[in-house]
C-alpha positions as CSV (number, residue, x, y, z in Angstrom):
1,X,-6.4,0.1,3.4
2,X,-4.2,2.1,4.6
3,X,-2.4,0.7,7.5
4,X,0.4,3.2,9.1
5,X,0.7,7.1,9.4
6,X,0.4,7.8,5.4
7,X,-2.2,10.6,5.4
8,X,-0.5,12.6,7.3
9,X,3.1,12.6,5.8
10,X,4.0,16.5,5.6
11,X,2.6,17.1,9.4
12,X,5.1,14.0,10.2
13,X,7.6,15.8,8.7
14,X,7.0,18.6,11.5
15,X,6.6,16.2,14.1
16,X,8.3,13.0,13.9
17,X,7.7,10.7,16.2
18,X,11.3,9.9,17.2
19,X,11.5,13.7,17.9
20,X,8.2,14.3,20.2
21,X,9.0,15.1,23.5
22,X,7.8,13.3,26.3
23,X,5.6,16.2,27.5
24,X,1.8,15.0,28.1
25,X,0.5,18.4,28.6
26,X,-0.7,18.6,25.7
27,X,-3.5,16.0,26.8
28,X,-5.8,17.6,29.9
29,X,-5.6,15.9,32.6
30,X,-9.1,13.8,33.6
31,X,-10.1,16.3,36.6
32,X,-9.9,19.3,33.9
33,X,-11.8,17.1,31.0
34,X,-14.6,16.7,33.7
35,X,-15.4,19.9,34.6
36,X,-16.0,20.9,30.8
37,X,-19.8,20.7,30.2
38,X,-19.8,19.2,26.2
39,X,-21.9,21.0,24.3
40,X,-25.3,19.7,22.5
41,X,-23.3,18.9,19.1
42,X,-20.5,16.6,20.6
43,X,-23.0,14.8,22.7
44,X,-25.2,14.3,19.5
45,X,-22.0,13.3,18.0
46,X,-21.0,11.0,20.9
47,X,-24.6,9.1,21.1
48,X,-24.0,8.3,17.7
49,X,-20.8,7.1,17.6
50,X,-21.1,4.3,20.4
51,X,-24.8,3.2,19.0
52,X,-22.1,2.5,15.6
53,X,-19.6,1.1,17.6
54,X,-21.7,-1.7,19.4
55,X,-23.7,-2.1,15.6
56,X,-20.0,-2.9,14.5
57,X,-19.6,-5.8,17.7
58,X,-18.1,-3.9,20.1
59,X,-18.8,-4.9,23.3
60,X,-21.6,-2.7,25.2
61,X,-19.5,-3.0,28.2
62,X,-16.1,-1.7,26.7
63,X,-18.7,1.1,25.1
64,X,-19.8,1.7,28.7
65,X,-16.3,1.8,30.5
66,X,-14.2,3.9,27.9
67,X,-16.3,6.6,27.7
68,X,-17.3,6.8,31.3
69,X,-14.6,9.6,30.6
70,X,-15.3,12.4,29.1
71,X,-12.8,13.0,26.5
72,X,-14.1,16.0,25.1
73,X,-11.4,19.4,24.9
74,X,-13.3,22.6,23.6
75,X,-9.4,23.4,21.6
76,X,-8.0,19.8,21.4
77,X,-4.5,19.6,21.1
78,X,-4.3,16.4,18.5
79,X,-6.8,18.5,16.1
80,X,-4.2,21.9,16.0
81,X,-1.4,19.7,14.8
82,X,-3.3,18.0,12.2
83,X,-4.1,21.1,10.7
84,X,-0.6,22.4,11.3
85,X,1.6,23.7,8.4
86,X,5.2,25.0,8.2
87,X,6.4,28.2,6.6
88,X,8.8,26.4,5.0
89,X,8.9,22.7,2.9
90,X,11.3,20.9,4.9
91,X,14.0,19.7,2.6
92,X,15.3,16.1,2.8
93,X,18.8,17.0,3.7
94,X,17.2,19.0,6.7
95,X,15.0,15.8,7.8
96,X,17.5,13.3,7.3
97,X,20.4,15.7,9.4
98,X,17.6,15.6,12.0
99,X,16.2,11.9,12.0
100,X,19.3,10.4,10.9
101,X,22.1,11.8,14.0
102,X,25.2,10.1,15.6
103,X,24.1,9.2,18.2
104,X,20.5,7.6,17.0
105,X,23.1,5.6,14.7
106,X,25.2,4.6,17.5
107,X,22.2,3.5,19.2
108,X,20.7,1.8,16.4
109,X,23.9,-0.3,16.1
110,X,24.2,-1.4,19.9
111,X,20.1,-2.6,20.0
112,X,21.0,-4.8,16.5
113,X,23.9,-6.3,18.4
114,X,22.1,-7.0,22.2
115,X,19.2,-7.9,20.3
116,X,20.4,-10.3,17.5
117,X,19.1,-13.5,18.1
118,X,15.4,-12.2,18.2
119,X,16.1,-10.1,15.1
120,X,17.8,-13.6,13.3
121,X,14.8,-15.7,14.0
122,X,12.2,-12.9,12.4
123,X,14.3,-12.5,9.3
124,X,14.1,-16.7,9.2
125,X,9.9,-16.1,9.4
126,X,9.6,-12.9,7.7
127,X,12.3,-11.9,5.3
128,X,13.1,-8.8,6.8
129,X,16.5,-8.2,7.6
130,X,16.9,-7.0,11.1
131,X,18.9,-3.7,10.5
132,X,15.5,-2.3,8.5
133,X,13.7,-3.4,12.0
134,X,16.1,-2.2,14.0
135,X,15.7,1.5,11.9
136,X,11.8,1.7,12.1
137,X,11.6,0.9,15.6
138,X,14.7,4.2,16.2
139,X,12.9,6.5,13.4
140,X,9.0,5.5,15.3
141,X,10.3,6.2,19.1
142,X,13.8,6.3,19.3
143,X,14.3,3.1,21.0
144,X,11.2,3.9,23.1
145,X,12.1,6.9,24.5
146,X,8.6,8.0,23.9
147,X,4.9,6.2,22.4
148,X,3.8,9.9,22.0
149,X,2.8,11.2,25.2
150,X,-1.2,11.2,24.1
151,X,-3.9,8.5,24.9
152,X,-4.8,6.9,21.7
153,X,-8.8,6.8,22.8
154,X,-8.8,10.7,23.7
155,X,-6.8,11.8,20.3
156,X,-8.7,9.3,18.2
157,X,-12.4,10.6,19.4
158,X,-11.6,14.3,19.1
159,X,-10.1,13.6,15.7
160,X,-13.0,11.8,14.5
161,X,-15.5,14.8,16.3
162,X,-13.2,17.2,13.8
163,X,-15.2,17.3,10.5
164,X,-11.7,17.3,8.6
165,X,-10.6,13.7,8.7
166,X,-14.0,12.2,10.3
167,X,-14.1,8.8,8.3
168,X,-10.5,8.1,8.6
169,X,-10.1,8.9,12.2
170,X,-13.4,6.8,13.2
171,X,-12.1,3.5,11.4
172,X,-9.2,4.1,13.9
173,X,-11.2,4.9,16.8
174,X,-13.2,1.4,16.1
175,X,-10.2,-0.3,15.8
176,X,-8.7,0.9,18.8
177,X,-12.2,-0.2,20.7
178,X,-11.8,-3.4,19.5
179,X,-8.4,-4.0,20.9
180,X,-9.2,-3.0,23.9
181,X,-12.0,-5.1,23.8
182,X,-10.1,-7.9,22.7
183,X,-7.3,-7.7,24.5
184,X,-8.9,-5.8,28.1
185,X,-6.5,-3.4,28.0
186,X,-7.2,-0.3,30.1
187,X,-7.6,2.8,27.6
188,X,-4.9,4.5,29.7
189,X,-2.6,1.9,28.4
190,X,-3.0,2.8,25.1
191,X,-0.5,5.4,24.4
192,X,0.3,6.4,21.0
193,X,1.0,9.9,18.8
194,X,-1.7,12.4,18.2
195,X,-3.3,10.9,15.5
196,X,-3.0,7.5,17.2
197,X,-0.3,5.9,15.9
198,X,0.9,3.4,19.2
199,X,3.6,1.3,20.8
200,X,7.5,0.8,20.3
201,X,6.6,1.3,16.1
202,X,3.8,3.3,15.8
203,X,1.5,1.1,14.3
204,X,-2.1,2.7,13.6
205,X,-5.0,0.4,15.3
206,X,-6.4,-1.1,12.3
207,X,-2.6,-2.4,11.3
208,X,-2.7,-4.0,14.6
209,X,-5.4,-5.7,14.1
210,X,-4.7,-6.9,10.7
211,X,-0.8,-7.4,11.2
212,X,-0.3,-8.0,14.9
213,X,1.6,-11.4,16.2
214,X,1.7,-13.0,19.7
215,X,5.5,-13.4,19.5
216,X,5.8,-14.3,22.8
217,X,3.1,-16.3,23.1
218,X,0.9,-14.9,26.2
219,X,-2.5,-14.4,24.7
220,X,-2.2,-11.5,24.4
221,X,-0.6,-8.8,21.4
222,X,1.3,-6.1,23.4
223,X,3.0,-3.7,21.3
224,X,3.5,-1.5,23.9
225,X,5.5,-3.6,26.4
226,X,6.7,-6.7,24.1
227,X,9.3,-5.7,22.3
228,X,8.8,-9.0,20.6
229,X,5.4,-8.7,19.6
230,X,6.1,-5.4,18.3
231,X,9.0,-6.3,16.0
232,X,7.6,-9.9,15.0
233,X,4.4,-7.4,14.1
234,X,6.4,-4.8,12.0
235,X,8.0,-7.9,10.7
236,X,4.8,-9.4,9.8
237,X,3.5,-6.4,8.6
238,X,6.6,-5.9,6.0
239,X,6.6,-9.5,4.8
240,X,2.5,-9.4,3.5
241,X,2.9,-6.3,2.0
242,X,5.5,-7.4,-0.5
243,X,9.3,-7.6,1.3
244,X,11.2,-8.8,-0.9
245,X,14.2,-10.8,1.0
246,X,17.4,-10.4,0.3
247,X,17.2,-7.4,-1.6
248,X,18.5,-3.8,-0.7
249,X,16.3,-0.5,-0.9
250,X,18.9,1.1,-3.3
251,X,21.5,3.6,-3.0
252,X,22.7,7.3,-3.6
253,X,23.7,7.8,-7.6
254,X,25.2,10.1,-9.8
255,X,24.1,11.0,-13.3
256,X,25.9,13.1,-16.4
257,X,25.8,16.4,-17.0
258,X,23.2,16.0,-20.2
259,X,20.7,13.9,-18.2
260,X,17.1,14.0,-18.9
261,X,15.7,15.2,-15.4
262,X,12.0,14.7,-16.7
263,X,12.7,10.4,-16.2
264,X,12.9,11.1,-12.2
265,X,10.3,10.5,-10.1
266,X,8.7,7.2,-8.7
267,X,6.6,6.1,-11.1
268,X,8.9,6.1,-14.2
269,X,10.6,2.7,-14.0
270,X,13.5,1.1,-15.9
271,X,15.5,-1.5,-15.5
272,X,19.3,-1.6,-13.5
273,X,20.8,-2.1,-17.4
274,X,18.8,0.7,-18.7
275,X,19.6,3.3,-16.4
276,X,23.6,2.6,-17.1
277,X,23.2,3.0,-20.5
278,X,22.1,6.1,-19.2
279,X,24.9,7.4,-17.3
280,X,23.6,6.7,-13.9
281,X,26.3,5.1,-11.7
282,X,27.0,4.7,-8.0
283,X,27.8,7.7,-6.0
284,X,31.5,6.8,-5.9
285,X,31.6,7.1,-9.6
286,X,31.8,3.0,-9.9
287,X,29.2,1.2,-11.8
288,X,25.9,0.1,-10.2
289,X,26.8,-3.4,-8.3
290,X,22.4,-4.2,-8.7
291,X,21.4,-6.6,-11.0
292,X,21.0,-5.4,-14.6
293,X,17.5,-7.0,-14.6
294,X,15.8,-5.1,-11.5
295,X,13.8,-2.6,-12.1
296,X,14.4,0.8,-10.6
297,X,13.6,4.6,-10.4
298,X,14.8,7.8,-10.1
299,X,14.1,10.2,-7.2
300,X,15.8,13.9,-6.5
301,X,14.0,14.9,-3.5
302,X,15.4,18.1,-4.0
303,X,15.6,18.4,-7.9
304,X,19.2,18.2,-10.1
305,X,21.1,20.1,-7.5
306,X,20.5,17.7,-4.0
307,X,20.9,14.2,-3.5
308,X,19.8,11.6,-6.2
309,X,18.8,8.3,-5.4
310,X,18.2,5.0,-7.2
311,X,15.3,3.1,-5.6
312,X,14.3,-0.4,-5.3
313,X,11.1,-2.8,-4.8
314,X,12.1,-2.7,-1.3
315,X,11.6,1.3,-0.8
316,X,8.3,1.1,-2.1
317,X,7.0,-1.4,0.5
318,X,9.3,1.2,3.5
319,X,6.6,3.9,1.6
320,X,3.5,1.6,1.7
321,X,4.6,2.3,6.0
322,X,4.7,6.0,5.8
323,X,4.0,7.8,2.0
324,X,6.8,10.0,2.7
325,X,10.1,9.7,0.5
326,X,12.1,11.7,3.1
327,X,10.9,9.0,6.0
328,X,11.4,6.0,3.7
329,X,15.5,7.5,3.0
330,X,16.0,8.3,6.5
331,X,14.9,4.3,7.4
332,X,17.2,3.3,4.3
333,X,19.9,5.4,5.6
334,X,19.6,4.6,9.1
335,X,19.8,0.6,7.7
336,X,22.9,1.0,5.8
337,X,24.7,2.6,8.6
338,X,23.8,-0.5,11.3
339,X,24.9,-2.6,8.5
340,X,28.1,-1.7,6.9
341,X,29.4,0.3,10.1
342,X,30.7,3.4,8.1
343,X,31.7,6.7,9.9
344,X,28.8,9.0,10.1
345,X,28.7,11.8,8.0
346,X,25.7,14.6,7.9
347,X,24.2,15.2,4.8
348,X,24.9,18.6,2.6
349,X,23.2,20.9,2.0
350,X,22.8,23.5,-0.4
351,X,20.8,26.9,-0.1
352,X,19.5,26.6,-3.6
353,X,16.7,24.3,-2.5
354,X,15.0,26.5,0.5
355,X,11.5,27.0,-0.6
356,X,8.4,28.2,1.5
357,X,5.5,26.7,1.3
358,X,3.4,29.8,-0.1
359,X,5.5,29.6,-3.0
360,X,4.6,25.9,-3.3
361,X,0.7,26.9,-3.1
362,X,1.9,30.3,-5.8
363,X,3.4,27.3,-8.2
364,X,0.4,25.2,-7.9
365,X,-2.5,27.9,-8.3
366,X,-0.2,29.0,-11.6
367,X,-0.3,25.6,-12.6
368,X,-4.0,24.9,-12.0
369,X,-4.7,28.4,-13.8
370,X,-2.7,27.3,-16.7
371,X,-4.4,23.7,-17.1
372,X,-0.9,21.6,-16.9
373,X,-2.4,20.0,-14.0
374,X,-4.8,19.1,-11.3
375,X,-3.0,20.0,-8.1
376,X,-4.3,20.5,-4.7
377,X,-3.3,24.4,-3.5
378,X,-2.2,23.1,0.1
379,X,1.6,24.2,-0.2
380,X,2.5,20.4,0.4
381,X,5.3,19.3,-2.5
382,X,3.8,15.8,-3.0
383,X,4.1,13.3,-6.2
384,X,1.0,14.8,-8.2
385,X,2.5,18.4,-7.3
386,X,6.2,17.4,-8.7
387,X,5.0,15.7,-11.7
388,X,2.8,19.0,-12.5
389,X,6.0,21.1,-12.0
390,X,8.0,19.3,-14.3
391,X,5.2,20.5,-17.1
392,X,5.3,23.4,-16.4
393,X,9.6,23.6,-16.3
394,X,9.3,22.2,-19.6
395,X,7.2,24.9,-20.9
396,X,9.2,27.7,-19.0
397,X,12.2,26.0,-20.7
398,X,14.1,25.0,-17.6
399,X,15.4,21.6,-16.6
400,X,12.4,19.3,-15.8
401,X,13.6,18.0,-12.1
402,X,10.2,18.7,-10.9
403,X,11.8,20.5,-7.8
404,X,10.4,24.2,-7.7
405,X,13.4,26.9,-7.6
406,X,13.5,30.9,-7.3
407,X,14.2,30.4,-11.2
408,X,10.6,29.2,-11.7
409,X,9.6,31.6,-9.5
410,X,11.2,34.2,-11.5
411,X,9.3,32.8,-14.8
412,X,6.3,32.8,-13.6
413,X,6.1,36.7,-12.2
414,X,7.1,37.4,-15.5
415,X,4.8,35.2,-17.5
416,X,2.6,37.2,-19.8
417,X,-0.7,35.5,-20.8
418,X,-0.7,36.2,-24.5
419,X,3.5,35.7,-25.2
420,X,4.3,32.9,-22.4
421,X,7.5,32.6,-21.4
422,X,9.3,34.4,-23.5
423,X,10.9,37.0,-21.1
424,X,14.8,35.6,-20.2
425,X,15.2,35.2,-16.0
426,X,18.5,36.1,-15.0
427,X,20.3,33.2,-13.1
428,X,19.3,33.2,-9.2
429,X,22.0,34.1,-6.7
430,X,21.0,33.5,-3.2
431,X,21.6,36.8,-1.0
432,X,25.1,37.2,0.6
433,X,24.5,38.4,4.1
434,X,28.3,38.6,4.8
435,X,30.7,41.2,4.2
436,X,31.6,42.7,0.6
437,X,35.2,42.7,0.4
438,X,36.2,44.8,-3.2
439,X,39.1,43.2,-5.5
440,X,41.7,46.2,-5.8
């Protein structure tokens, strides 16, 4: 199962929740839904899916009251941004300059004090230290400035109508029925993100139902308006998927000049003691204070020239909540700054690493031409997509960081089928837009 917003990683990185306004235009309003005559298909569609929904032990009567409303939009807003894609792959140091401010950190550290006791008591269950709760709940809503602005019934049934995502989106939609028909709450209570995500952390309804705790002990699990059923849930919800207490999620590294680039990535593990041997030490040029016996990788979110992190169990279970590298730093980040109180600095940034996301789909039609990979062409820089890279740097004799450059850019416009690679690039300077000043 998939239990939080995973599937949808690279629209997240468009539309974070923390950074959706609170505008509900975007929904109609129920006197405009009404007047819109559904056509044959949707109603076909709609027949279906409650005759599935009560086959599944939903209550007729919930059935009966939820959709006594028509939700139907002929150009439904939730189904534009699930299809949406950005000219450009948003680089980490861009989302993490953008999730991770000043003021969401100041924030962030004044809920862990006020709310302390409640945050002591979870770790004490759960494992989970409180400034990791404390940085999901500011990354998911910003301290709840906002659920999303969308009605989690409405979103979730146009969704599921969409052909795209039908499956994924009606296992949401019947898990959404069911906690309304669990817990009677009104479906206008149930606000959430456009593909459904709801309450103070954005859980999806099926996570709710698997991970959800009475905190408070009313009867009743209300993530939208107790705080303390949400966080004991998120808390819950860390703890059975592997938390391990204690531990940290990692930390920012350096490596030497001669390192092999091809070891990055997730999925190539080694142990604390390996990677010294290696060269890799802590950002501040000191050796890694981890123990030599955990196992850790490599990630460079933006290849050999950005930011390089060493990664921990821990940041695997913060990916298990969102399959995103970027939202699992930005939640690391966000940790370490309620914890060791440092001055907040915004990332760098360096032009080098600004790619669109039509090259991305150029690299990975080369790629699938060429047979060094199986790639989806959808302009998204995922894990397959980076491992398939590093192939092909390897074979266009560039440094294997798996991060896509003008270089390999350059190397592949001038890749001739029957002699390869064998035409020298020139090194890549980024345009200079300022003003040429001659040396006399």
């Amino acid at each position: 199962m998939r239990p939080l917003l995973i599937s949808i990683t690279f629209v997240f990185l468009i539309f974070a929740p923390a950074a959706q306004a609170k505008d509900k235009s975007a929904v109609p309003a129920p006197t405009q839904a009404e007047e819109i005559k559904p056509p044959q298909d949707y109603l076909d569609f709609l027949r279906k899916l409650k005759k599935e929904m009560v086959k599944r032990g939903i209550s007729q009567a919930t059935i009966d009251k939820v959709y006594a409303k028509n939700y139907y939009h002929p150009e439904p807003e939730v189904v534009k941004l699930d299809r949406k894609q950005a000219e450009f792959v948003m680089r980490s140091t861009d989302y993490l300059n953008r999730i991770v401010t000043a003021k969401r950190v100041h924030n962030a550290r004044a809920k862990y004090k006020d709310l302390h006791p409640l945050l002591a008591d979870l770790e004490e269950k759960y494992g989970v230290a409180p400034e990791y709760i404390i940085a999901f709940w500011g990354i998911e809503t910003n301290f709840v400035e906002t659920f999303g602005g969308f009605e989690v019934i409405d979103a979730l049934t146009a969704l599921a109508y969409d052909k795209r995502r039908r499956q994924f989106f009606t296992e949401e939609l019947y898990h959404a029925l069911k906690i309304i028909d669990t817990y009677h709450f009104e479906p206008e209570q149930m606000q959430g993100s456009w593909a459904g995500a709801m309450g103070h952390f954005q859980f999806m309804p099926s996570t709710l139902n698997a991970y959800g705790v009475d905190y408070d002990n009313d009867g009743r699990i209300d993530i939208w308006h107790s705080f303390k059923d949400a966080a004991a849930s998120a808390a819950n919800y860390l703890s059975a998927i592997g938390w391990r207490r204690g531990e940290p999620w990692g930390a920012e590294v350096t490596v030497p000049w001669d390192f092999d680039y091809s070891l990055s990535g997730r999925h190539t593990t080694k142990t604390i003691a390996e990677w010294k041997e290696l060269g890799v030490k802590a950002k501040n040029g000191h050796e890694l204070a981890f123990a030599d016996d955990l196992k850790a990788a490599l990630i460079m979110p933006e290849g050999r020239r950005g930011h390089i992190y060493l990664i921990l169990p821990n940041f695997y279970r913060i990916m298990e909540w969102n399959r995103s590298e970027n939202y699992a730093l930005a939640v690391s980040t966000l940790a370490d700054y309620i914890k060791n109180n440092h001055k907040y600095h915004a990332f760098s940034n360096d032009t080098h690493t600004h790619i669109k996301t039509k090259d991305i789909e150029k690299i990975q039609a080369f790629i699938n031409k060429l047979e060094l990979g199986k790639v989806k062409e959808d302009g998204q820089l995922g894990s397959t997509t980076k491992e398939a890279v590093k192939v092909l740097q390897k074979k266009a004799g560039l440094p294997a960081d798996g991060y896509p450059d003008n270089r390999l850019l350059q190397k592949i416009d001038a890749y001739n089928p029957e002699a390869g690679f064998v035409i020298p690039v020139p090194p890549y300077k980024p345009e200079y837009k300022g003003k040429i000043i001659e040396k006399k």
